[in-house]
C-alpha positions as CSV (number, residue, x, y, z in Angstrom):
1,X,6.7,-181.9,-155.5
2,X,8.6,-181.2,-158.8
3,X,11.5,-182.8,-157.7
4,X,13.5,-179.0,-157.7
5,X,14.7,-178.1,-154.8
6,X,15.2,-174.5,-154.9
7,X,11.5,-173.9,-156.5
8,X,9.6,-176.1,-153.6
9,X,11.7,-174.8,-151.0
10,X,9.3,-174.6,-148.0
11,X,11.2,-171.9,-146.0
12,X,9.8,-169.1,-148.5
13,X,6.3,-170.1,-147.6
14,X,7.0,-168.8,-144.1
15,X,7.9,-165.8,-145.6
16,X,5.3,-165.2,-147.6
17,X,2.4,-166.7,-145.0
18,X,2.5,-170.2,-146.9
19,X,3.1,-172.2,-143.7
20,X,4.4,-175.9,-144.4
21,X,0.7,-176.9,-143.1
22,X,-1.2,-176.5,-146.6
23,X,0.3,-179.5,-148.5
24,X,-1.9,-181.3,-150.8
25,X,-2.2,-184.4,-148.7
26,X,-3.6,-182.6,-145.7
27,X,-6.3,-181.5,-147.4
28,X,-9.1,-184.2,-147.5
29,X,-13.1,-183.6,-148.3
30,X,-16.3,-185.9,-148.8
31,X,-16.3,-188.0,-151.3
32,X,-19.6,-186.5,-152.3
33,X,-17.2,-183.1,-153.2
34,X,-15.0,-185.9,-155.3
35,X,-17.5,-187.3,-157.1
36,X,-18.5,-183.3,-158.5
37,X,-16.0,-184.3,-161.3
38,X,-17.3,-185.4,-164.3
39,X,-15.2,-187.9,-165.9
40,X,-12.4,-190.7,-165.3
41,X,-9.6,-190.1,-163.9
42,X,-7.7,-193.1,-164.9
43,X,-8.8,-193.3,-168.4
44,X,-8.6,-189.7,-169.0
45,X,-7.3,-189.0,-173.2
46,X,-5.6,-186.2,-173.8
47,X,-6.9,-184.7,-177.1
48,X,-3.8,-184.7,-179.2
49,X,-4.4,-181.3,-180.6
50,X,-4.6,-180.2,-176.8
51,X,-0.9,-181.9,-176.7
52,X,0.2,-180.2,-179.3
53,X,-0.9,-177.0,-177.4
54,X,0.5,-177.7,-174.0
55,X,4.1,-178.5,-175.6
56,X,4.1,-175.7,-178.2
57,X,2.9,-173.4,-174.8
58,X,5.9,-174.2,-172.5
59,X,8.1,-174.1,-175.4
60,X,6.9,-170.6,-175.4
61,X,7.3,-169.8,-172.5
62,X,11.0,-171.4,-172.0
63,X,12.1,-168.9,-175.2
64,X,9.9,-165.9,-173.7
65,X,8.0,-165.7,-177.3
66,X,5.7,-162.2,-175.9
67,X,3.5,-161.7,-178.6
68,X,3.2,-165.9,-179.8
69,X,2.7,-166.4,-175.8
70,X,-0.1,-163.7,-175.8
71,X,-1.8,-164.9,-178.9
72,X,-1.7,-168.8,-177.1
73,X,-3.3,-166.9,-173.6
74,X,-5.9,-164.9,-175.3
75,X,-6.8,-166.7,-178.1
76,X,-5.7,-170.3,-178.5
77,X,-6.6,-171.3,-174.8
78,X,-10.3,-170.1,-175.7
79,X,-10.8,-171.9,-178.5
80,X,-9.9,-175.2,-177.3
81,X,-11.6,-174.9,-173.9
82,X,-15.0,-174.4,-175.9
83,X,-13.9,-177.2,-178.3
84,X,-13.2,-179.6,-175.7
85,X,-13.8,-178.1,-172.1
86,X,-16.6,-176.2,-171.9
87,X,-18.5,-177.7,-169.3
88,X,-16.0,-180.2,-167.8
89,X,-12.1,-179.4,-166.4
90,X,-8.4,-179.6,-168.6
91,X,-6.5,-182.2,-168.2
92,X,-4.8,-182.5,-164.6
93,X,-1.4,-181.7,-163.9
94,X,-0.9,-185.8,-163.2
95,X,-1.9,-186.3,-167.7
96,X,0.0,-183.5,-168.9
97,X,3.6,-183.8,-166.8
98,X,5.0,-185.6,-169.2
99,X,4.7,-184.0,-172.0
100,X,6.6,-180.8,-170.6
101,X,9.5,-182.8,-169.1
102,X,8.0,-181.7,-165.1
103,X,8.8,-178.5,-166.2
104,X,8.0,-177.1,-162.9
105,X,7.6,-173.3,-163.8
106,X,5.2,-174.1,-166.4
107,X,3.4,-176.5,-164.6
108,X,2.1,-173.7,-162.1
109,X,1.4,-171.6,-164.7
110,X,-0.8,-174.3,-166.7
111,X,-2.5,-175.1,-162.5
112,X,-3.3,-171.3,-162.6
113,X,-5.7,-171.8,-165.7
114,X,-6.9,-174.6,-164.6
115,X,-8.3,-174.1,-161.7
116,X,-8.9,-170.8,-163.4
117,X,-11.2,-173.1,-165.4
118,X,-12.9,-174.8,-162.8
119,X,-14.3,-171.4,-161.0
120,X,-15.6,-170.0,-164.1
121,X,-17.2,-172.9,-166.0
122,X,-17.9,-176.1,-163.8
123,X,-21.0,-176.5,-162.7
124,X,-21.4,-176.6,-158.8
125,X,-18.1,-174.4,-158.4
126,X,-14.4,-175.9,-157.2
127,X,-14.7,-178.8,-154.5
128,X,-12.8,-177.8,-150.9
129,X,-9.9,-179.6,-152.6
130,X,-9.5,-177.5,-155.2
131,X,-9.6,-174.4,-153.4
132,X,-7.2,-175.7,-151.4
133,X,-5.0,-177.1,-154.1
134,X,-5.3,-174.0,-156.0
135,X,-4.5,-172.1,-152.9
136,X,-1.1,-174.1,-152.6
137,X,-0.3,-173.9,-156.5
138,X,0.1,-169.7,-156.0
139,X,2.0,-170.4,-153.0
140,X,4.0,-172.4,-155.4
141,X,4.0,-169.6,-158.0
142,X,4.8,-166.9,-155.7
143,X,7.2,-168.2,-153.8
144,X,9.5,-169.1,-157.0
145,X,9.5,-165.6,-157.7
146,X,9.4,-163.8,-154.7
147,X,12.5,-165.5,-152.8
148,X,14.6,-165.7,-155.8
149,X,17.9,-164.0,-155.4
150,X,17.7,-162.3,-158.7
151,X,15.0,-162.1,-161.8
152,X,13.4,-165.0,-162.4
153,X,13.8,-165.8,-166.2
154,X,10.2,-165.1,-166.8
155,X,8.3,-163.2,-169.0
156,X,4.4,-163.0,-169.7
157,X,2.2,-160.6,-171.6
158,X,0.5,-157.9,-169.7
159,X,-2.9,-159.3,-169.9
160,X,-1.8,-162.7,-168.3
161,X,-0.4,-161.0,-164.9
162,X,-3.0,-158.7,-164.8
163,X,-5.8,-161.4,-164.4
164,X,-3.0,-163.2,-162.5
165,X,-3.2,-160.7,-159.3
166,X,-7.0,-160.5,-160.3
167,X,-8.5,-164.2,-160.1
168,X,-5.6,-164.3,-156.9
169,X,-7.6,-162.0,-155.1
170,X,-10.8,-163.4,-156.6
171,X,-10.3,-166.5,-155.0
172,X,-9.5,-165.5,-152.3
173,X,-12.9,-163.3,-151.9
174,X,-14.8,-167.0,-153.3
175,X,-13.4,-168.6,-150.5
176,X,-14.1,-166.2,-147.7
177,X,-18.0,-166.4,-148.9
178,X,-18.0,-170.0,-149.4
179,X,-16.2,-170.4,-145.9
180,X,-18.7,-168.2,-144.0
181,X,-21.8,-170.0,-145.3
182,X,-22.1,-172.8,-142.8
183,X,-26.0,-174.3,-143.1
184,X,-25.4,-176.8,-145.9
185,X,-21.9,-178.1,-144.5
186,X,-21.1,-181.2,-143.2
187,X,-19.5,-181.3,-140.0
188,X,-16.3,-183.2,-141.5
189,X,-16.4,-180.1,-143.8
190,X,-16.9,-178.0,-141.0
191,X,-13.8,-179.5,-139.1
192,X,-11.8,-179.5,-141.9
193,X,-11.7,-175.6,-142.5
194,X,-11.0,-175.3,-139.0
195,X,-8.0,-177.2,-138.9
196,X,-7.2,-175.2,-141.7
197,X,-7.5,-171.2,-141.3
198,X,-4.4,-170.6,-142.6
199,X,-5.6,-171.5,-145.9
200,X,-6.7,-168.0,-147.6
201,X,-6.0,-166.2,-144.9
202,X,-6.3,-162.9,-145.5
203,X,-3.0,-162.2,-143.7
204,X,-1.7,-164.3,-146.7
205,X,-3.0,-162.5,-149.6
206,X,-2.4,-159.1,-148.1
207,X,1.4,-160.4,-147.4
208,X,1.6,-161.6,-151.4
209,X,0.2,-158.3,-152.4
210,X,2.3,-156.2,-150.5
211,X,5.7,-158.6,-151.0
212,X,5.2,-158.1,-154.6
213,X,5.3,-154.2,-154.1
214,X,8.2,-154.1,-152.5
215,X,9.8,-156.2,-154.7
216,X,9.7,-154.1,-157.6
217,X,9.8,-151.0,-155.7
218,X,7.3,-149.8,-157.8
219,X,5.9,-147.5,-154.9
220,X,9.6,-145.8,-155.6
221,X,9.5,-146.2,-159.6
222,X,5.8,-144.5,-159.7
223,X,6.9,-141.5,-157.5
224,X,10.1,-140.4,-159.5
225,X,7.8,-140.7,-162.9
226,X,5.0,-138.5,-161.9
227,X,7.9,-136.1,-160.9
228,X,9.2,-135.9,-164.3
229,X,12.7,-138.4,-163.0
230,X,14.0,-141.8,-164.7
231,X,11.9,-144.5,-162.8
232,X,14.5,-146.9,-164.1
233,X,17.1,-145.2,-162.2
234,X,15.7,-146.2,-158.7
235,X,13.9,-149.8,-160.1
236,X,16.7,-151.8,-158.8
237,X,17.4,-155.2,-160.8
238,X,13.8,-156.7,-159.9
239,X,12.2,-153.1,-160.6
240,X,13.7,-153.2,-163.9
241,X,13.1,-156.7,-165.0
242,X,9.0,-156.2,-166.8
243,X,7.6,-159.4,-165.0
244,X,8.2,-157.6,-161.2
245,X,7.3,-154.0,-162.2
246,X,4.1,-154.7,-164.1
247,X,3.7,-157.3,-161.0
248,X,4.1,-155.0,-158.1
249,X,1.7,-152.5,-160.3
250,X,-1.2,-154.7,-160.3
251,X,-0.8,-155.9,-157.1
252,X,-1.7,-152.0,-156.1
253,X,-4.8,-152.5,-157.8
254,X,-5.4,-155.9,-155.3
255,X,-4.7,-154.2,-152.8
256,X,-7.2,-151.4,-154.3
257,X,-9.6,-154.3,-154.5
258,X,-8.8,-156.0,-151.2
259,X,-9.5,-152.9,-148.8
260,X,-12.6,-152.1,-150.4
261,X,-13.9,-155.4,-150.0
262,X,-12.7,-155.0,-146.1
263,X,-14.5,-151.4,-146.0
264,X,-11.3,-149.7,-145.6
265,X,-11.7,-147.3,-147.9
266,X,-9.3,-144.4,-147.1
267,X,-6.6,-147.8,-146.9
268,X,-7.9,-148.3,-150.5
269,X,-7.0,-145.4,-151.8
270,X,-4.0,-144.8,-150.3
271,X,-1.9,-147.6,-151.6
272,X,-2.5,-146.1,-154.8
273,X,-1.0,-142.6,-153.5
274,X,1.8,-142.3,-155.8
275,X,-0.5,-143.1,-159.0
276,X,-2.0,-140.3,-160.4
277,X,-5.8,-141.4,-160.5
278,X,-7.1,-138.5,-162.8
279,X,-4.3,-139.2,-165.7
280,X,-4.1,-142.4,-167.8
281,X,-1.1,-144.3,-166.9
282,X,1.5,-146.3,-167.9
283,X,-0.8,-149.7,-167.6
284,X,-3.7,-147.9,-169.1
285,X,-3.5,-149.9,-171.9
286,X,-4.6,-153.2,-170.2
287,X,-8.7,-152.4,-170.0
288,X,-9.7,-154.7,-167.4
289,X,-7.1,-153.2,-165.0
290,X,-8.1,-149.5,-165.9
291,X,-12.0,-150.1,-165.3
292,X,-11.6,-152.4,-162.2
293,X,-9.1,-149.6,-160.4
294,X,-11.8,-146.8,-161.6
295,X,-14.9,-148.8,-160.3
296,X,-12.9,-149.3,-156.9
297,X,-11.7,-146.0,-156.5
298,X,-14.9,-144.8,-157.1
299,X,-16.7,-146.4,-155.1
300,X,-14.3,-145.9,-152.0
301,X,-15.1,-141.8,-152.9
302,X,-18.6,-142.6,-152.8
303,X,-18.3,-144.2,-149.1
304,X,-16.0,-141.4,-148.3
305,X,-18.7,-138.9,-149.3
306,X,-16.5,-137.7,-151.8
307,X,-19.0,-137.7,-154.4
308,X,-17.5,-135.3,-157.0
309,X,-14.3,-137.3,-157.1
310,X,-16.7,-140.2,-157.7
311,X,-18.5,-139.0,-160.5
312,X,-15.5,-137.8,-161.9
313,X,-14.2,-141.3,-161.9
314,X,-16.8,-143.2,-163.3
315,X,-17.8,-140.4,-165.7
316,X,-14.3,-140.6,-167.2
317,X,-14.5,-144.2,-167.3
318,X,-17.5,-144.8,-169.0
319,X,-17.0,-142.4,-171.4
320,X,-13.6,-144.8,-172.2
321,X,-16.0,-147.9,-172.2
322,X,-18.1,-145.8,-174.8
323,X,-15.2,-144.8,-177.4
324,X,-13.6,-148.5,-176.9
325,X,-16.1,-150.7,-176.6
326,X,-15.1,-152.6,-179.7
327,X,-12.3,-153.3,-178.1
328,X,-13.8,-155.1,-175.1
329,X,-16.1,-157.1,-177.9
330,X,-12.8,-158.4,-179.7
331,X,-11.6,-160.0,-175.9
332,X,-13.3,-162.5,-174.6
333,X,-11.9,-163.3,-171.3
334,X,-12.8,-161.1,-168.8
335,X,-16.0,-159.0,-171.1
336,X,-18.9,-160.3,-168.6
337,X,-17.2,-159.1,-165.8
338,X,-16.2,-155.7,-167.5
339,X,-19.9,-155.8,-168.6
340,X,-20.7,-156.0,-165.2
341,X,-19.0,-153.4,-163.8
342,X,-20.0,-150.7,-166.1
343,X,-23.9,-151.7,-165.2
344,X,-22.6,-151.3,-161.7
345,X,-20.7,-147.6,-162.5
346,X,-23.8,-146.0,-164.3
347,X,-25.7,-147.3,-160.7
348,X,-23.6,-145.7,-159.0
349,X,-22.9,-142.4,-160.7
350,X,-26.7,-142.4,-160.6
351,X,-26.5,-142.5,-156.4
352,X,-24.1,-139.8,-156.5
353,X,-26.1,-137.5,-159.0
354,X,-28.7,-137.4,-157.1
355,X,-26.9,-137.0,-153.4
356,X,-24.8,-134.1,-155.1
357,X,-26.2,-133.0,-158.4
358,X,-23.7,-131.8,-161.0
359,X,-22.8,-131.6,-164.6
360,X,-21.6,-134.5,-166.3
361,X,-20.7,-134.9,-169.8
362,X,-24.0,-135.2,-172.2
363,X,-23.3,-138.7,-173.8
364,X,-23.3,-140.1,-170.3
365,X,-26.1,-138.2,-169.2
366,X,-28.2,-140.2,-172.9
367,X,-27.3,-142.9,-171.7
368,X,-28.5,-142.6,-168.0
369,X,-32.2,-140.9,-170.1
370,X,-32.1,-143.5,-172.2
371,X,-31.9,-146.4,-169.8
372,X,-34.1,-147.6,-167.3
373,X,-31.7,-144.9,-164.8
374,X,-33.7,-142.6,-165.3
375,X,-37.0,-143.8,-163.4
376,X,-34.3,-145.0,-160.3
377,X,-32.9,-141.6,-160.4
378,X,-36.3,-140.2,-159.9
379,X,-37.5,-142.3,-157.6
380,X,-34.1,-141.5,-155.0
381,X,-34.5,-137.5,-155.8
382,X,-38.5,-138.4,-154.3
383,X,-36.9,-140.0,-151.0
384,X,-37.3,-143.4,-151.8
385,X,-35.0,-145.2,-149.8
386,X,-35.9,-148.5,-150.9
387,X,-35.0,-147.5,-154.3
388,X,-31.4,-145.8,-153.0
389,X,-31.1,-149.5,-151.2
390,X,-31.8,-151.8,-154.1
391,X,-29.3,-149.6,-156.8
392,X,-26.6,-150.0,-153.7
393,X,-26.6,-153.6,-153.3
394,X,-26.9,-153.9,-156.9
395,X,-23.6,-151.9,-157.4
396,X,-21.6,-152.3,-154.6
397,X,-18.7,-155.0,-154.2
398,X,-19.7,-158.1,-152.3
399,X,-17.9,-157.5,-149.0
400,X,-15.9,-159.8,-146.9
401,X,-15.2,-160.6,-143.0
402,X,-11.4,-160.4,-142.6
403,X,-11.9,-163.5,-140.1
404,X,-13.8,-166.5,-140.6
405,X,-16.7,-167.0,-138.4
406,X,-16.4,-168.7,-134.9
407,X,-15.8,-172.2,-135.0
408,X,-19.7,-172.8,-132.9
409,X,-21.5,-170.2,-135.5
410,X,-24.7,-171.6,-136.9
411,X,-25.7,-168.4,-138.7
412,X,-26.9,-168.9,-142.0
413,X,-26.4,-165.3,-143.4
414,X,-23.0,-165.2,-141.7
415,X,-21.4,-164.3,-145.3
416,X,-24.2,-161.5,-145.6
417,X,-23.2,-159.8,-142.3
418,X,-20.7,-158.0,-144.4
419,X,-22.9,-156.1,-146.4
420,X,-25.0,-155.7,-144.2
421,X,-23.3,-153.5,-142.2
422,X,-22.0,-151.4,-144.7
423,X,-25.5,-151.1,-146.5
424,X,-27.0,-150.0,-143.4
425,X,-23.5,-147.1,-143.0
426,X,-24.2,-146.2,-146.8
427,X,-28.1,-146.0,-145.8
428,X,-28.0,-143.5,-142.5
429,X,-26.1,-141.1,-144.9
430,X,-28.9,-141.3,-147.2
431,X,-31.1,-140.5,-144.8
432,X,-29.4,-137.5,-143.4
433,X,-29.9,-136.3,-147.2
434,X,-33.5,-137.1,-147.6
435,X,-34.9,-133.8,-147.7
436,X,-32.2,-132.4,-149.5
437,X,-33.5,-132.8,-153.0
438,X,-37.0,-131.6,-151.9
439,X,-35.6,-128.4,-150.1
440,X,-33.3,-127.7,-153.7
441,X,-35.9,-128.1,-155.9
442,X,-38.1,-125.2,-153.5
443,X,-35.0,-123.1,-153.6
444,X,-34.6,-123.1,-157.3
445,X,-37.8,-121.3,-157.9
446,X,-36.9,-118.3,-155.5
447,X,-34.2,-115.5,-155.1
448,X,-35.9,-114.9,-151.4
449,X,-37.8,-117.1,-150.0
450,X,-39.0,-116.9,-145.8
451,X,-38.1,-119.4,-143.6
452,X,-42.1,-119.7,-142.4
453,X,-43.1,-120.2,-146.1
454,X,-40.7,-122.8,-146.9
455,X,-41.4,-124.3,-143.2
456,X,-44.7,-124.4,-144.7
457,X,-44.0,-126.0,-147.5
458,X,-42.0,-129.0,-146.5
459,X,-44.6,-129.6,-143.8
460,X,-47.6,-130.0,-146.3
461,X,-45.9,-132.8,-147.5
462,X,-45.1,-134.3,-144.2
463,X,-48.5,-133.8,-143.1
464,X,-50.5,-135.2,-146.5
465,X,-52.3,-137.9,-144.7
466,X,-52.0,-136.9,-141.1
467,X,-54.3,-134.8,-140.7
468,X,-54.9,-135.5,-136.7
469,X,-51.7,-134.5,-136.1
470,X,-51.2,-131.0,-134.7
471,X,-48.2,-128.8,-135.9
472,X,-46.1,-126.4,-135.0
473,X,-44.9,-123.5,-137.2
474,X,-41.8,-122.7,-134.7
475,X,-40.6,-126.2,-134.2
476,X,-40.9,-126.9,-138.2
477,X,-38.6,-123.5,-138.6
478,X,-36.3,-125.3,-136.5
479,X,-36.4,-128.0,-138.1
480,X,-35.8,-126.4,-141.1
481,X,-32.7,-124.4,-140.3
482,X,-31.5,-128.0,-139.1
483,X,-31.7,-129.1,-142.7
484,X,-30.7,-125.9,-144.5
485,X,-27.1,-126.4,-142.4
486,X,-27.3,-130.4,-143.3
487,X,-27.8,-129.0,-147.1
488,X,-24.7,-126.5,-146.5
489,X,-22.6,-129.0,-145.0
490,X,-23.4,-132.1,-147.1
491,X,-22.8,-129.9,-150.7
492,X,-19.6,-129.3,-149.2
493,X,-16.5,-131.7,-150.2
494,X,-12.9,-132.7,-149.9
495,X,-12.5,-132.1,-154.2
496,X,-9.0,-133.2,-155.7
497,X,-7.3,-130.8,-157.6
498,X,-4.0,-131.5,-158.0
499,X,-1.1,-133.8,-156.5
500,X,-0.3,-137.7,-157.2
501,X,-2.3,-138.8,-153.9
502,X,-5.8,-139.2,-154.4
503,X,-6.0,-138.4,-151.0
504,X,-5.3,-134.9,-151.5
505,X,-7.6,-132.5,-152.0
506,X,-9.8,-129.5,-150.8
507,X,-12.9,-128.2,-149.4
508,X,-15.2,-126.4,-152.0
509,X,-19.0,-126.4,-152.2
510,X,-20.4,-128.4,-155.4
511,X,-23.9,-126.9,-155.4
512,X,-25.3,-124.9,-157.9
513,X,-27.1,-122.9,-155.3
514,X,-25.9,-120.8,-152.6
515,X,-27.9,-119.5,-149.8
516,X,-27.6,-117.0,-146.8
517,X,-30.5,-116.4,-144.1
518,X,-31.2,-113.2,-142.6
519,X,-34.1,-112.0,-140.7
520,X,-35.9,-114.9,-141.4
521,X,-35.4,-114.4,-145.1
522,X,-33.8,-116.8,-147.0
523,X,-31.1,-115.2,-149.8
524,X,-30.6,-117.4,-152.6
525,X,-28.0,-117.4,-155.7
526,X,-27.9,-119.8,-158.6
527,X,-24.3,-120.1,-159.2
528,X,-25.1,-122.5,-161.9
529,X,-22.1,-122.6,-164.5
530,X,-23.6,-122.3,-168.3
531,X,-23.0,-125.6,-170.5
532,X,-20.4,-125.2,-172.9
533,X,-22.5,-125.6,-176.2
534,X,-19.7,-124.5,-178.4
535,X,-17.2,-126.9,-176.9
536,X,-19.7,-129.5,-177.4
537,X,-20.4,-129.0,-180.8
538,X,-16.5,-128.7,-182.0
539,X,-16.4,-132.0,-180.4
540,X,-19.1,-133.4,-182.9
541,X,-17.8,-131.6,-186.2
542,X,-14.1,-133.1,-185.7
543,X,-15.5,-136.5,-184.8
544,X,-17.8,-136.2,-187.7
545,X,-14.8,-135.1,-190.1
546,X,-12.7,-138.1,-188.9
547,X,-15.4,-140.4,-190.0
548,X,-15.3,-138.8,-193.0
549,X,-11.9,-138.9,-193.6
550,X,-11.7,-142.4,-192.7
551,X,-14.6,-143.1,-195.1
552,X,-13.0,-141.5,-197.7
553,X,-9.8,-143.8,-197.4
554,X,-11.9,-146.5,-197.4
555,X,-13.4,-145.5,-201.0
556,X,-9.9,-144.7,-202.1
């Protein structure tokens, strides 16, 4: 297409599961799709401070300018897509060729934020076209630096390939929900993504993903660092060179993503075994990463009924998006969807408070007072399901099908089916908890307590408002004990405690109440640990003193 033939090479498509099949001309939609865009083609005018941009950008790039390229990316490109582009798409590839010589590395690049573009800011979403064309541009992309022989003299700031891998696997997940809604499409539509399943396959992505681990052996590079070792000195030339390693490290964090959206959660966190989830690491410093791979990894604990793993994770990540939320503020690409996610975090953490109560650090407990938590928190402690329901769908991912639906579906939820099924998984959990709360909150007023009193008890409630119905003190004992071994067994977790696998881990009870029965006599202990007000208050006096000092300075 570029007129290169080592970067359009078609034989590394088949290697990567971009099968000669998805060239542009194949792909055809409704002119009705066509007409979606907003302006003329033919008499399109290229702003000249736009050209200006687009030339001074691939020089850039060509020279491997880090910081000028980052400043262009972060900064520049904003600015000029609200100037000019805020409710319309950049110039196509066709307008701006010329001015960049074909450069055909850049090119893909500048077709990456573009369509970029499109799914964010046009109204109605990409056309088929563009999903497919943007589909074929990271074939493109990928393939010139997966089959090269060596490094590929390429360089891009951290930021960029982060929301690289990130939009990649975004797209992908648009796609597989736009594919699965079928009510509204036409059946030329319809025959048209069947005659192309190979576009955004999920067999693709995962391929990509996984290609770009092993080509920066960062898998390798990751293990010998959390053992103290060189990771350069098992890297390898592509492992070495900063555009594969920090490559192959977000694609973990796809991967992360992708297998949670698949509800393979154990898979999810797995890929990320020889990254030490509990530490800050080396890519910390790139925010959007850091939150999205907490918010995953937390949410894969939570299905995996891990729940003090998970409110370790998003406790220690909100209190980051507390202490740096200026930062966020000063970055404007990705802030609604970091936004987003926190909402989605203090959800969660809420879920997971109340299915295994703990202590948590008092800032984030404000904020969960403060809020309108609070009143959903009380409302799931009281058994209401509807409530524990509405905070999951709220906060979980939006699932995917691995496999498009059947070629004769006429489902109109078909995309929901997803989530669905793992609602309704997260759900039967919940209700094997429900009286959990109920039984705790009898247990904390007692040191002995009988089993026919607390039978008792629990039954009043069950019975408020049947009174026709007869009952049974043996079979509610019975069904107590049931219960009182639920509440042993459910406070009773895999815990992490040390290792690079977030995998690892052991059993250990997180209630603050233990219990023994004997005789028909139930034992209780509060094993409660005291809050730490000292610690607490150190805290405060040495932030306190920094803002003085600082304040000071500023005087000065």
């Amino acid at each position: 297409m570029y007129g290169n033939d080592d970067y359009t090479d078609q034989s590394g498509y088949d290697s990567y599961g971009y099968g000669g099949g998805t060239d542009y001309e194949s792909h055809t939609v409704d002119n009705a799709d066509s007409a979606s865009v907003d302006y003329d083609r033919q008499h399109y005018n290229v702003p000249d401070m736009v050209k200006k941009f687009i030339v001074y950008f691939r020089d850039c790039i060509n020279e491997g300018v880090i910081y000028e390229i980052q400043n262009l990316y972060e900064n520049t490109f904003p600015k000029l897509t609200e100037q000019y582009f805020e409710k319309r798409p950049w110039p196509e590839e066709s307008d701006i060729a010329h001015l960049v010589e074909h450069d055909p590395v850049f090119l893909s690049l500048y077709k990456e934020l573009y369509f970029r573009h499109i799914y964010a800011r046009i109204t109605g979403g990409p056309t088929l076209e563009q999903r497919f064309n943007s589909f074929c541009n990271y074939g493109e992309l990928f393939n010139y630096i997966l089959v090269a022989s060596e490094p590929v003299p390429l360089d891009l700031p951290d930021s960029w390939l982060w929301e690289l891998i990130d939009e990649f696997v975004y797209q992908y997940q648009s796609f597989s929900q736009y594919r699965a809604r079928l009510l509204k499409k036409s059946p030329e539509e319809l025959e048209n993504l069947n005659s192309n399943n190979n576009v955004w396959n999920v067999l693709c992505v995962l391929n990509v993903l996984y290609s770009l681990v092993d080509k920066s052996n960062i898998k390798r590079q990751l293990e010998v660092h959390a053992s103290g070792g060189d990771s350069d000195s098992v890297a390898g030339d592509f492992g070495r060179h900063p555009l594969y390693k920090k490559l192959g490290y977000f694609s973990l964090v796809g991967l992360l993503r992708l297998h949670s959206l698949l509800g393979d959660y154990y898979q999810a966190i797995k890929v990320l075994e020889n990254i030490e989830l509990h530490r800050k690491s080396q890519f910390s410093y790139v925010p959007a990463c850091q939150i999205t791979t907490s918010y995953y990894v937390g949410f894969a604990y939570m299905m995996m009924r891990r729940y003090s793993d998970a409110i370790r994770t998003f406790s220690s990540i909100l209190l980051y998006i507390q202490r740096t939320k200026q930062l966020f503020q000063s970055r404007s690409y990705q802030n609604d969807q970091i936004n987003k996610q926190t909402d989605q975090m203090y959800h969660l953490l809420a879920i997971c408070l109340v299915l295994h109560p703990q202590c948590i650090d008092e800032s984030i407990q404000q904020v969960l007072r403060e809020k309108n938590y609070h009143e959903k928190m009380y409302k799931m402690q009281y058994g209401d399901l509807a409530e524990f329901e509405a905070c999951f769908l709220h906060a979980c991912p939006k699932f995917l099908s691995p496999s498009p639906p059947p070629a004769d579906a006429s489902m109109d939820d078909y995309v929901k089916e997803p989530t669905m099924h793992q609602t309704q998984v997260f759900m039967d959990e919940v209700r094997q908890q429900k009286m959990l709360p109920t039984i705790r909150s009898y247990l904390k007023l007692y040191t002995t307590l009988p089993l026919s009193k607390l039978a008792t008890f629990l039954s009043q409630g069950q019975r408020h408002g049947d009174s026709g119905k007869t009952w049974n003190l043996n079979e509610a004992i019975r069904e107590l004990i049931i219960h009182l071994l639920c509440f042993k067994h459910k406070m009773k977790n895999v815990v992490w405690t040390k290792g690079t696998s977030g995998l690892d881990g052991k059993f250990q009870s997180g209630s603050e109440l233990d219990f023994y029965i004997d005789n028909d006599m139930i034992h209780i202990a509060d094993t409660k640990v005291a809050h730490r007000y000292g610690d607490f208050f150190i805290r405060k006096i040495l932030k306190f003193e920094e803002l003085n000092r600082k304040l000071h300075q500023i005087k000065i």
